[in-house]
C-alpha positions as CSV (number, residue, x, y, z in Angstrom):
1,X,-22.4,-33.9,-14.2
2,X,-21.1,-31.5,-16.7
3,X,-18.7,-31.1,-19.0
4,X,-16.3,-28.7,-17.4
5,X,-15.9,-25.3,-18.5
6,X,-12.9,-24.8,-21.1
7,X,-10.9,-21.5,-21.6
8,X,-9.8,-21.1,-25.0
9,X,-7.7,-19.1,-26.8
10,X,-7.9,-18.1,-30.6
11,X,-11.1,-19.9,-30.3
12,X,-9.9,-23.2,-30.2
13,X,-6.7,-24.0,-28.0
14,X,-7.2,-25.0,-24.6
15,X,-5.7,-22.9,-22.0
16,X,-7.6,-23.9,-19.0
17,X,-9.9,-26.5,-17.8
18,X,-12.3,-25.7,-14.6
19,X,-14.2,-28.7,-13.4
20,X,-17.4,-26.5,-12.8
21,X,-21.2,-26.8,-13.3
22,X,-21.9,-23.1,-12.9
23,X,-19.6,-19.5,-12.1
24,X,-19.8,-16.0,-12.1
25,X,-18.2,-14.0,-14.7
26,X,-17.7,-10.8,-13.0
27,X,-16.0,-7.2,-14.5
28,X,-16.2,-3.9,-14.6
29,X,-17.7,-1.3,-16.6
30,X,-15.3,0.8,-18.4
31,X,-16.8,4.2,-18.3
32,X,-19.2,4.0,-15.5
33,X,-16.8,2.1,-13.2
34,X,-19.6,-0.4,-11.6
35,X,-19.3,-4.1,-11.7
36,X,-21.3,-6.4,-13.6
37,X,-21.5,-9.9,-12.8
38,X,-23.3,-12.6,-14.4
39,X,-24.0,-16.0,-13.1
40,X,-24.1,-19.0,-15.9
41,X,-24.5,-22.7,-15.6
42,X,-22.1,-25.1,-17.6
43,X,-24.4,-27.6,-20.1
44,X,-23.0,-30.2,-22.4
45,X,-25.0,-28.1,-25.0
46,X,-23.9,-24.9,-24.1
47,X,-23.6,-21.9,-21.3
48,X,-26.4,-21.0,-19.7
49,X,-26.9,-17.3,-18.6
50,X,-29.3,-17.4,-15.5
51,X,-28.8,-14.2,-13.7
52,X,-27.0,-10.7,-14.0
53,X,-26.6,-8.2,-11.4
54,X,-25.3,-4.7,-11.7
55,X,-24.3,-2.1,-9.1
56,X,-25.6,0.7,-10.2
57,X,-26.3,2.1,-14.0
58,X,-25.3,4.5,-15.9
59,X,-24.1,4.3,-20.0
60,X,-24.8,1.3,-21.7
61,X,-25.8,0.2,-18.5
62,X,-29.7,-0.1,-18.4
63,X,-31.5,-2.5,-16.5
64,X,-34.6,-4.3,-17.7
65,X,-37.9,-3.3,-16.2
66,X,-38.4,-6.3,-14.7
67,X,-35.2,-6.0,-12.8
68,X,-35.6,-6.2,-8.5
69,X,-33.1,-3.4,-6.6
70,X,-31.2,-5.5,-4.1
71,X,-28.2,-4.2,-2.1
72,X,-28.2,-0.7,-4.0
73,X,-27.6,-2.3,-7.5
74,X,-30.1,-4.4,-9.8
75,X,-30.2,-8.2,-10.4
76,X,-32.3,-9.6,-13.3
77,X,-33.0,-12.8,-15.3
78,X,-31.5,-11.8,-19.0
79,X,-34.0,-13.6,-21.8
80,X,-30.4,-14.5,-23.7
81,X,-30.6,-18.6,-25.2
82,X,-28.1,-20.6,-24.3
83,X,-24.6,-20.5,-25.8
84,X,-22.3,-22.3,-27.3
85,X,-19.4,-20.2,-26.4
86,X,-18.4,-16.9,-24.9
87,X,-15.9,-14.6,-26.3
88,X,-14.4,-12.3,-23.8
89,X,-12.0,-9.4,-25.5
90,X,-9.6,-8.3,-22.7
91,X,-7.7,-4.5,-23.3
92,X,-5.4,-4.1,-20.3
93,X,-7.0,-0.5,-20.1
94,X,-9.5,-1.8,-17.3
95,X,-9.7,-4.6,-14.6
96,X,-9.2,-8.2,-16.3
97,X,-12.6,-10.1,-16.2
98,X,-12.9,-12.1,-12.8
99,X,-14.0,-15.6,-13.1
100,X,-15.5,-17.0,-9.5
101,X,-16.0,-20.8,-9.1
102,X,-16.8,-21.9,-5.9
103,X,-16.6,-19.1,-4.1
104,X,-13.5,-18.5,-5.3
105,X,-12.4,-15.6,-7.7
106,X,-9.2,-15.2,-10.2
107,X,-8.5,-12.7,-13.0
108,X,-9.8,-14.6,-16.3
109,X,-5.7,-14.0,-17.5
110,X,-4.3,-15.7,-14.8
111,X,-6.3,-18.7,-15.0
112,X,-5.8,-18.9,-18.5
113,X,-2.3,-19.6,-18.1
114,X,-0.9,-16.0,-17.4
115,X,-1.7,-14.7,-21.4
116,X,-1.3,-11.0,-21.9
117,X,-3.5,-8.7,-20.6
118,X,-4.8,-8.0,-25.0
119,X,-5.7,-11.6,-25.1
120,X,-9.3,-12.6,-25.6
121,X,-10.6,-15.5,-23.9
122,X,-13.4,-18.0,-24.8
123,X,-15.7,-19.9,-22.4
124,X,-17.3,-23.0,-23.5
125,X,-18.1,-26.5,-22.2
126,X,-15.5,-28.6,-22.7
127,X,-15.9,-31.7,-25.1
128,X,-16.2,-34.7,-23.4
């Protein structure tokens, strides 16, 4: 069992608790306008990121050779170690982040209480 995945504000105060072992963190892309989403697996130790999958590309937006076209977009296993947290900056100029858990998808700010739009988020395990 894990340890739950925490949202945190500033880093260190706790503005939601998900009882989850894994979720997609899903946005989009500012310029290019495609979504992103990224599927990560809650450890005691840290987040592990296990797959990504992009609709397209464009700026900024390059997928790894290794990457396999599925559904008109790209989905690839990023070589990124696992970590301890995950700092999300939110602008209000584009789509919140959407955070899905069990087949079941929020904005990042609403499940982080309903915080402004300019508030950045972290994602870590929570302590047990």
């Amino acid at each position: 069992m894990s340890a739950g995945l925490c949202l945190l504000l500033a880093g260190h105060v706790l503005a939601a608790r998900l009882e989850a072992d894994h979720f997609t963190l899903a946005w989009v892309h500012s310029v290019e306008k495609i979504e992103w989403q990224e599927d990560w697996v809650v450890t005691p130790g840290g987040l592990d990121l296990v797959e990504a999958r992009v609709a397209g590309s464009g700026a900024g937006m390059e997928v790894p050779a290794d990457a396999r076209r599925i559904d008109g977009g790209w989905a690839y296993r990023p070589g990124l170690p696992r970590q301890r947290e995950v700092h999300l900056a939110r602008s209000g100029v584009v789509p919140d982040y959407r955070l899905c858990v069990g087949g079941s998808c929020s904005p990042l700010g609403r499940l982080a209480g309903g915080i402004a739009d300019d508030v950045g988020v972290t994602l870590a395990p929570c302590a047990p």
